[in-house]
DRENTORKOL-3810 file (N, C-alpha, C; in nm, 4 decimals):
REM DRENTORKOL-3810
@n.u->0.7131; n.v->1.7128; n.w->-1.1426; ca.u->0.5886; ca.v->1.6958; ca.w->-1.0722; c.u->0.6179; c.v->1.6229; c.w->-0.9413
@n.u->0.5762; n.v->1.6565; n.w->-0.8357; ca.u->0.5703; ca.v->1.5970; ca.w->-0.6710; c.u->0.3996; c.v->1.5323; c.w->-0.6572
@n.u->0.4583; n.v->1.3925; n.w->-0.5875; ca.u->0.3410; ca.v->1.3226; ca.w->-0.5441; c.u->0.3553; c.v->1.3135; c.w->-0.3939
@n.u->0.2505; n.v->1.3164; n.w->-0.3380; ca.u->0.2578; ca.v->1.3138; ca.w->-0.2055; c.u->0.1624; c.v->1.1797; c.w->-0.1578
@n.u->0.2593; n.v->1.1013; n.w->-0.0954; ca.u->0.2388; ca.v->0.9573; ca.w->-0.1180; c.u->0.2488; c.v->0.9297; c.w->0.0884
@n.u->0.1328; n.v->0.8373; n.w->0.1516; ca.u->0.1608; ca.v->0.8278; ca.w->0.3378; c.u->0.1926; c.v->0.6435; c.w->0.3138
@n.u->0.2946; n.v->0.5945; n.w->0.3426; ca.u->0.3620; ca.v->0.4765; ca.w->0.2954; c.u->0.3173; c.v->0.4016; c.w->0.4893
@n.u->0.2300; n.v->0.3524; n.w->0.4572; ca.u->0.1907; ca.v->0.2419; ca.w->0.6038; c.u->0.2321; c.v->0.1011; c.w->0.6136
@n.u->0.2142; n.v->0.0957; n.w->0.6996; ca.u->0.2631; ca.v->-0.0577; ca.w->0.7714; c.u->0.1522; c.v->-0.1445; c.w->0.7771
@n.u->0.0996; n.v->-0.0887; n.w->0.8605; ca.u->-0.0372; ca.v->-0.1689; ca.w->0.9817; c.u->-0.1233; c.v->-0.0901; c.w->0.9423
@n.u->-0.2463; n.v->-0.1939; n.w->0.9799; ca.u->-0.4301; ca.v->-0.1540; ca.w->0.9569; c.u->-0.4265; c.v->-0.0451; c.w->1.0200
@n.u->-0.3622; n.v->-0.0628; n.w->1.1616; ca.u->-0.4028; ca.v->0.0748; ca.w->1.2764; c.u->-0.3247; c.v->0.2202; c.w->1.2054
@n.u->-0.2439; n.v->0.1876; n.w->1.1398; ca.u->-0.1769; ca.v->0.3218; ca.w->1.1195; c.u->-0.2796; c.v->0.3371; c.w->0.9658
@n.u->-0.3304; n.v->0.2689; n.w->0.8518; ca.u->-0.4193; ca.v->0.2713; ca.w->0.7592; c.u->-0.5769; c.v->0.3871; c.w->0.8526
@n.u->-0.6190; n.v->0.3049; n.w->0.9402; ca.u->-0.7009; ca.v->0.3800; ca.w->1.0011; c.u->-0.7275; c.v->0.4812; c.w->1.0413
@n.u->-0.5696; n.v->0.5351; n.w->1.1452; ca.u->-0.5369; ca.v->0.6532; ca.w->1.1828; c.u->-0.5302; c.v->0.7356; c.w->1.0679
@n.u->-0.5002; n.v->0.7424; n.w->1.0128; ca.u->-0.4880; ca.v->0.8131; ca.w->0.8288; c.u->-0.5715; c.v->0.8439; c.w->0.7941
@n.u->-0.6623; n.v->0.7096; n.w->0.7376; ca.u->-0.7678; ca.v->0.7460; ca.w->0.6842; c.u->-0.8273; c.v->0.8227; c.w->0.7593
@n.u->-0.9095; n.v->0.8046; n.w->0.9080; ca.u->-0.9913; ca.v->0.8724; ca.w->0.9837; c.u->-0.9365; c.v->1.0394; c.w->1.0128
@n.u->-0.8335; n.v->1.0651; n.w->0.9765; ca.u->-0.7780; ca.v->1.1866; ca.w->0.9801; c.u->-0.7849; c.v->1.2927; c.w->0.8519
@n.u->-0.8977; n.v->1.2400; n.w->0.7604; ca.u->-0.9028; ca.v->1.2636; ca.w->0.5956; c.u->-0.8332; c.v->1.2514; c.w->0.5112
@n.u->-0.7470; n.v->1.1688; n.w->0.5148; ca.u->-0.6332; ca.v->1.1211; ca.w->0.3811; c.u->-0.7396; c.v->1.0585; c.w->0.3003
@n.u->-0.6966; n.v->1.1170; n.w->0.1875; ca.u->-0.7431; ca.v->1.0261; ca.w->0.0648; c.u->-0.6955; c.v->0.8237; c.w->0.0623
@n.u->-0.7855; n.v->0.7456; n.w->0.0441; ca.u->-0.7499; ca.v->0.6276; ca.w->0.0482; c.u->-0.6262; c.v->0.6446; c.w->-0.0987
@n.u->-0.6160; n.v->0.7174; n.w->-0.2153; ca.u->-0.5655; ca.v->0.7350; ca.w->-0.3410; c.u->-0.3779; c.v->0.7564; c.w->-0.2873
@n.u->-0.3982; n.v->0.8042; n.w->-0.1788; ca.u->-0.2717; ca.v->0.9005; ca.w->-0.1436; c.u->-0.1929; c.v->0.8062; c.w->-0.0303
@n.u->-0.2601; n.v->0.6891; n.w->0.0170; ca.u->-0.2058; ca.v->0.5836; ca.w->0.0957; c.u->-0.0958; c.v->0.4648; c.w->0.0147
@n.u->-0.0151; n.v->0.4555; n.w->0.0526; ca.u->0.0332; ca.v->0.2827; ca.w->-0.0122; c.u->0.0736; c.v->0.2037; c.w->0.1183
@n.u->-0.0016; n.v->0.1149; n.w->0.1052; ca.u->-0.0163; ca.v->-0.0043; ca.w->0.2268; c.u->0.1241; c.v->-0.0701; c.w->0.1535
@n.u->0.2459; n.v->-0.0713; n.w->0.2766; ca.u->0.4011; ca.v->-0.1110; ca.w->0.1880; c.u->0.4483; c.v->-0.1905; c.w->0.2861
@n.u->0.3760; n.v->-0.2924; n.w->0.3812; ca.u->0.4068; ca.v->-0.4448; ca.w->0.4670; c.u->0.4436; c.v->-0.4734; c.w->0.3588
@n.u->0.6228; n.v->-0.5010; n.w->0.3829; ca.u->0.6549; ca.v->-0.6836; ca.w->0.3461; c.u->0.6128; c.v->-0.7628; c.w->0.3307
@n.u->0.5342; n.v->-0.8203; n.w->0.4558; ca.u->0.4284; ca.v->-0.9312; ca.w->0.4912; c.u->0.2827; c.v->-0.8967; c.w->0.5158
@n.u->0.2168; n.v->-0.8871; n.w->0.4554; ca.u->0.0674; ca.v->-0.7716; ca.w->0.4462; c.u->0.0206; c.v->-0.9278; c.w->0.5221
@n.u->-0.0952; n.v->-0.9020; n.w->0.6174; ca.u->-0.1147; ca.v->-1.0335; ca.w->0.6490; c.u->-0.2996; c.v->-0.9827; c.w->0.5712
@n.u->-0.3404; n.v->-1.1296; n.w->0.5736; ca.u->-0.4621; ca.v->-1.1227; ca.w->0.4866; c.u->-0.5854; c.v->-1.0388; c.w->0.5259
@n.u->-0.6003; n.v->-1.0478; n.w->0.6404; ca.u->-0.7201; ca.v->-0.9522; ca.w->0.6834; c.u->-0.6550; c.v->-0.8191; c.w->0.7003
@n.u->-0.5378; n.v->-0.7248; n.w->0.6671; ca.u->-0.5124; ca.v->-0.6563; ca.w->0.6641; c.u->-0.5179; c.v->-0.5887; c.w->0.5271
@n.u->-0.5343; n.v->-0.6480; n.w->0.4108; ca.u->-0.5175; ca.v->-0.7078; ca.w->0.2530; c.u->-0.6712; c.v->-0.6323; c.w->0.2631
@n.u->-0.7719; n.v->-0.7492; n.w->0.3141; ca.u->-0.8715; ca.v->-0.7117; ca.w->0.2724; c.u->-0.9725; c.v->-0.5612; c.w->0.3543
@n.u->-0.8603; n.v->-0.5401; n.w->0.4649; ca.u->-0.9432; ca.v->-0.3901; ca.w->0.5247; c.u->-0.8679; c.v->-0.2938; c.w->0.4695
@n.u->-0.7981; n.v->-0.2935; n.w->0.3496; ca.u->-0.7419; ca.v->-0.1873; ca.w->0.2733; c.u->-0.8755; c.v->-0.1850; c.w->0.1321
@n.u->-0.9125; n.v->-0.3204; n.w->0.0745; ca.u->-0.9524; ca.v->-0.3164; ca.w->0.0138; c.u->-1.1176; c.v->-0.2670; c.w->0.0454
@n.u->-1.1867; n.v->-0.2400; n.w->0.1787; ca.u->-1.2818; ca.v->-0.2153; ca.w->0.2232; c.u->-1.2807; c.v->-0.0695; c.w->0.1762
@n.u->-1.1240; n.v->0.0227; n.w->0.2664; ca.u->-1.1500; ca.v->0.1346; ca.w->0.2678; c.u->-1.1286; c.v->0.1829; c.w->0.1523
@n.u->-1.0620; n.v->0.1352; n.w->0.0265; ca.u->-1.0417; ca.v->0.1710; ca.w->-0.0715; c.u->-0.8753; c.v->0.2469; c.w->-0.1072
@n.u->-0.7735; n.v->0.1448; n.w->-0.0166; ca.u->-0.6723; ca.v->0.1920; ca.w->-0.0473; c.u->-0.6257; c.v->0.0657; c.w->-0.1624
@n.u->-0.6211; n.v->0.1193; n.w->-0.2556; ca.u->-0.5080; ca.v->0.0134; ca.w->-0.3757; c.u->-0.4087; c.v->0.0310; c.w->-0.3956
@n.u->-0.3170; n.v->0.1060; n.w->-0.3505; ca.u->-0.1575; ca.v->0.0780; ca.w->-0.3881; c.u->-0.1197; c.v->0.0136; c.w->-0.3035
@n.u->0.0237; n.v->-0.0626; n.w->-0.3684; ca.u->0.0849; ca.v->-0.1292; ca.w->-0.2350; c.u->0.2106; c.v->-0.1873; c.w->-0.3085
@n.u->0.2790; n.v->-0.1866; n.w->-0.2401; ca.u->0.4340; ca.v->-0.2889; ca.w->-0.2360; c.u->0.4279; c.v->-0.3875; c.w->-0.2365
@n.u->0.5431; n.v->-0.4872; n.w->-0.2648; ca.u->0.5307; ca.v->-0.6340; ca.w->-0.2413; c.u->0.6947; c.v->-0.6070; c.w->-0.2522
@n.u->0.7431; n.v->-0.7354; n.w->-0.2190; ca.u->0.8807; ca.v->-0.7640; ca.w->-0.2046; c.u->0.9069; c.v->-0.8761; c.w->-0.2322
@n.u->0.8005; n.v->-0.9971; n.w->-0.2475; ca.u->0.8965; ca.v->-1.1150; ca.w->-0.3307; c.u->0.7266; c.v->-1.1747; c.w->-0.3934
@n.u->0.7405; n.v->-1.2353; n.w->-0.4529; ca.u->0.5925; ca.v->-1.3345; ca.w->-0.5335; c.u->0.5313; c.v->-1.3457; c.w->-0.4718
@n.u->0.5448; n.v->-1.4243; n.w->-0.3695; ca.u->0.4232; ca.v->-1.4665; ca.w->-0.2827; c.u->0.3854; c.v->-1.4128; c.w->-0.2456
@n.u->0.3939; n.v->-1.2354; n.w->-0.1925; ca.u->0.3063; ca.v->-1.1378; ca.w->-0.1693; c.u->0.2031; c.v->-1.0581; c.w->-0.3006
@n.u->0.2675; n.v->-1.1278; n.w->-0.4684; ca.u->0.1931; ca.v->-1.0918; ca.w->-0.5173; c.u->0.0898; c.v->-1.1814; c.w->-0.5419
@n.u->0.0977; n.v->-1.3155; n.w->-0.5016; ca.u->-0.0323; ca.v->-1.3905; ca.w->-0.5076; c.u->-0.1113; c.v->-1.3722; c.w->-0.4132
@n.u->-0.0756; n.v->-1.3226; n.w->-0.2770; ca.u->-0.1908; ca.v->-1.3552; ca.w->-0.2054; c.u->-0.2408; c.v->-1.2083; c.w->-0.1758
@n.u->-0.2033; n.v->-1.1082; n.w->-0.2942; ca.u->-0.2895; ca.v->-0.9391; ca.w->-0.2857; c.u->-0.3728; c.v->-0.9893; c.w->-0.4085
@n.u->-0.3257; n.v->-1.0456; n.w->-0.4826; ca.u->-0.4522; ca.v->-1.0807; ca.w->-0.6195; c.u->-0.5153; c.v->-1.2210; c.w->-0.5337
@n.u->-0.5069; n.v->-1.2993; n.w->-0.4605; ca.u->-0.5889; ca.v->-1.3810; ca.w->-0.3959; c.u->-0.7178; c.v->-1.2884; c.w->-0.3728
@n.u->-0.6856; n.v->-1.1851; n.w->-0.2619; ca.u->-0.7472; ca.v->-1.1492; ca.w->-0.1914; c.u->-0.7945; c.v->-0.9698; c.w->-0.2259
@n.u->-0.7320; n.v->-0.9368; n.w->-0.3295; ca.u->-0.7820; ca.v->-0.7990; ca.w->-0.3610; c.u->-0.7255; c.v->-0.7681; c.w->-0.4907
@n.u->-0.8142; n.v->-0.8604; n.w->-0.5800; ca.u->-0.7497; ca.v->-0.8684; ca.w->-0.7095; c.u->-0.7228; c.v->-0.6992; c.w->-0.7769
@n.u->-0.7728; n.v->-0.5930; n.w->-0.6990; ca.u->-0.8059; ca.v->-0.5218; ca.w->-0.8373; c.u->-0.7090; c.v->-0.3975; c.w->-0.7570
@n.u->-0.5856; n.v->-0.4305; n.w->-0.6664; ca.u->-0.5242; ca.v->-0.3654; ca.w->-0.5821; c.u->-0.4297; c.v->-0.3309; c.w->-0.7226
@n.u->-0.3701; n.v->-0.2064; n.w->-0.7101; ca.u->-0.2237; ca.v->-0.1559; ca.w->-0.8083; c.u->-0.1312; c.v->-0.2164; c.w->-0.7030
@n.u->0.0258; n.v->-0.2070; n.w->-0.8149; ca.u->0.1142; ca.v->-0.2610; ca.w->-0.7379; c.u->0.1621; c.v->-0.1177; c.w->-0.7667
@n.u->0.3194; n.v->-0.1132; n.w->-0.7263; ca.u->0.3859; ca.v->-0.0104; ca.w->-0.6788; c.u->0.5684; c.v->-0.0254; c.w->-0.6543
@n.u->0.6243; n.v->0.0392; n.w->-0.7573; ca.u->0.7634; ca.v->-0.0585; ca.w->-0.6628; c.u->0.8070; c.v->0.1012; c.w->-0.6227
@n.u->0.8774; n.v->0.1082; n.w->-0.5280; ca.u->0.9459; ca.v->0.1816; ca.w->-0.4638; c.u->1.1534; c.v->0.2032; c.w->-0.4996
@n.u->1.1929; n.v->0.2407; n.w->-0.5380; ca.u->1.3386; ca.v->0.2466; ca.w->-0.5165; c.u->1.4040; c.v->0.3998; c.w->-0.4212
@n.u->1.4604; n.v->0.3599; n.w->-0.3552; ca.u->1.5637; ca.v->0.4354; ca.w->-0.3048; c.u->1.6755; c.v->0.4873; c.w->-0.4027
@n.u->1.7386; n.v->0.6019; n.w->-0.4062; ca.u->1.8127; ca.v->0.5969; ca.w->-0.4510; c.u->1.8453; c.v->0.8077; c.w->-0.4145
@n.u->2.0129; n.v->0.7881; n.w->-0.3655; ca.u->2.0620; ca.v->0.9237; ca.w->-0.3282; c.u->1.9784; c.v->0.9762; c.w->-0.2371
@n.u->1.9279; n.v->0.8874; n.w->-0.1430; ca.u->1.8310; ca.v->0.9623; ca.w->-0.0386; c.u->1.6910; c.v->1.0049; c.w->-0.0517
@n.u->1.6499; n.v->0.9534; n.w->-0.1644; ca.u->1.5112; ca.v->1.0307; ca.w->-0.2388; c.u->1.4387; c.v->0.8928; c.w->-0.2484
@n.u->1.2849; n.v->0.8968; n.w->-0.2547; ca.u->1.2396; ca.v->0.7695; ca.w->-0.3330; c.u->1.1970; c.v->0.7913; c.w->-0.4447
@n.u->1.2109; n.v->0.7112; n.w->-0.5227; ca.u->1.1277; ca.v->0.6822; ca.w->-0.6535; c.u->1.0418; c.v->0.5887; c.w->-0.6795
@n.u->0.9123; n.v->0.6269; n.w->-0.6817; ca.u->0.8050; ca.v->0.5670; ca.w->-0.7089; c.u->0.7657; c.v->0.5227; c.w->-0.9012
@n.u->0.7038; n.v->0.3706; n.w->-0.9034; ca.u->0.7030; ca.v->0.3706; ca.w->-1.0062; c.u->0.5534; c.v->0.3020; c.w->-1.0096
@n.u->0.4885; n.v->0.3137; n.w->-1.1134; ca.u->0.3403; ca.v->0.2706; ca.w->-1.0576; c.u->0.2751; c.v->0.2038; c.w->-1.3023
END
């Protein structure tokens, strides 16, 4: 089975996306450093997946958007693998 997954950075590129008809379902907001009002204009438009990369990004997505999925990502042979 293939998932077709748009892996963002920034609000502006979240926006550009969304406003272009992407499903919020089909986004993963994957900042390192998600800064907080970026946290919570994912959680406006209704994107919940997302990355994290060390703890403290998982406290302050359940601070601020408790009901966000997490998501880990691996690389591996050139491919990603998503695990949810």
């Amino acid at each position: 089975m293939v998932f077709h997954f748009v892996l963002l950075h920034l609000q502006n590129e979240m926006k550009a996306v969304l406003d272009l008809g992407v499903s919020p379902d089909r986004i993963i907001y994957a900042n390192p450093c998600k800064q907080i009002s970026h946290i919570k204009y994912a959680a406006q438009r209704g994107v919940q997946l997302m990355t994290f990369d060390n703890e403290w990004e998982l406290f302050k997505v359940k601070d601020h958007f408790p009901t966000a999925k997490y998501v880990i990502l691996h690389v591996c042979c050139g491919r990603f693998l998503l695990h949810h």
